[in-house]
Each structure stands twice: as structure tokens, then as C-alpha cells.
C-alpha positions as CSV (number, residue, x, y, z in Angstrom):
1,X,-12.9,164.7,-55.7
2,X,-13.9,164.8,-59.4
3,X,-15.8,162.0,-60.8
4,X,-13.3,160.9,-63.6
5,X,-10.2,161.1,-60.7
6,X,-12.2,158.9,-58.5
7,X,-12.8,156.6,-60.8
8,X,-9.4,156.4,-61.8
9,X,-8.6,156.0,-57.9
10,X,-10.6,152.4,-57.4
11,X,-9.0,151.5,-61.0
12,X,-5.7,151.9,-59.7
13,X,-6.2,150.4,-56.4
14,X,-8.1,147.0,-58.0
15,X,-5.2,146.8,-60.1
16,X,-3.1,147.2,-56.7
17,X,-4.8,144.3,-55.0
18,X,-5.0,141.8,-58.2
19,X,-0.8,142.6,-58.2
20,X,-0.4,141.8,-54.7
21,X,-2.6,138.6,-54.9
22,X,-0.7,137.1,-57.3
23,X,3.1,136.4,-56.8
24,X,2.7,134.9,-60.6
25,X,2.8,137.8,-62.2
26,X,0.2,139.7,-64.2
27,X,0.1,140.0,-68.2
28,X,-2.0,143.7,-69.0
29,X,-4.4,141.9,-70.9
30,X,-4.8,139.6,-67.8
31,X,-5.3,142.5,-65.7
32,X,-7.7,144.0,-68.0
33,X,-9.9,141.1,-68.4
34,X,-9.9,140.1,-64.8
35,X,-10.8,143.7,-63.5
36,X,-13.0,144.7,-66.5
37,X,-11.1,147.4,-67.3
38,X,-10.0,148.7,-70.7
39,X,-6.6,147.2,-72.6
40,X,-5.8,150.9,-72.7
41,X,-6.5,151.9,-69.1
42,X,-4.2,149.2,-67.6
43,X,-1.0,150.8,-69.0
44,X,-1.2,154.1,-68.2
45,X,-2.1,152.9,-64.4
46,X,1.3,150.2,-65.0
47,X,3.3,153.2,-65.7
48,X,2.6,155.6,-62.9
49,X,3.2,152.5,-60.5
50,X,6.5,151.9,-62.2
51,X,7.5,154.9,-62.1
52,X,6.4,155.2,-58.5
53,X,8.9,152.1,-57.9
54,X,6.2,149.7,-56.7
55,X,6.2,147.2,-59.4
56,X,8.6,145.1,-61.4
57,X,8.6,144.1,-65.0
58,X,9.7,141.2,-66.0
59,X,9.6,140.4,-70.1
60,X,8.9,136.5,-70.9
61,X,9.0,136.1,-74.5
62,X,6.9,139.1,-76.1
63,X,4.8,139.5,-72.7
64,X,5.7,141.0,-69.8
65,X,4.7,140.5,-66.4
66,X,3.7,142.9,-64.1
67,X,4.8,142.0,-60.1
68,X,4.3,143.9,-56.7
69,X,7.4,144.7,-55.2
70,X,7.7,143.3,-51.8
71,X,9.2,145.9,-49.4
């Protein structure tokens, strides 16, 4: 597997396990400062697991919180 794909890979699946450790919710910046991982990288990871239907968004104010969607 290419480098910049596999590290891309353990990215997404920290971000994974910090969603599914937390019932809470998860701001992006939270994310990004807990997994010290760029403000910019946590999005783009967000959105394919969105669009994936494994998380939920839920806006509070001008955040929004990122869940794990229990099967």
C-alpha cells in the first residue's frame, strides 16, 4: 500500500475509535487536537464516514458534533 494511503488508513481508523469512545460527541477541532491530526485532515475523513453512513451530525449552536452510529 502506498505510504500517503496508509497513513491516511490509521488517520481514519484513530478517528474511528475516539468516535466510538465517546457517546458525547466530538467537535472537529476536538478530534484534531486529541489525535494530533490537522484541522484540515479531520473533515475530509468526517465526510467519507458520512457519506459512508457511519456517523451522525448533530449541529449545537455553530458546532457540530460528530457521533458513531450504533448499529
Amino acid at each position: 500500500m502506498h505510504q500517503c494511503t496508509m497513513k491516511n488508513k490509521n488517520k481514519k481508523e484513530s478517528v474511528i475509535q475516539l468516535l466510538k469512545s465517546n457517546t458525547d460527541g466530538w467537535t472537529i477541532l476536538e478530534l484534531a487536537e486529541k489525535l494530533k491530526i490537522s484541522r484540515n485532515t479531520v473533515p475530509v475523513i468526517l465526510a467519507e464516514l458520512k457519506g459512508a453512513e457511519l456517523i451522525r451530525v448533530r449541529e449545537v449552536g455553530k458546532a457540530k458534533l460528530h457521533y458513531w452510529k450504533e448499529k
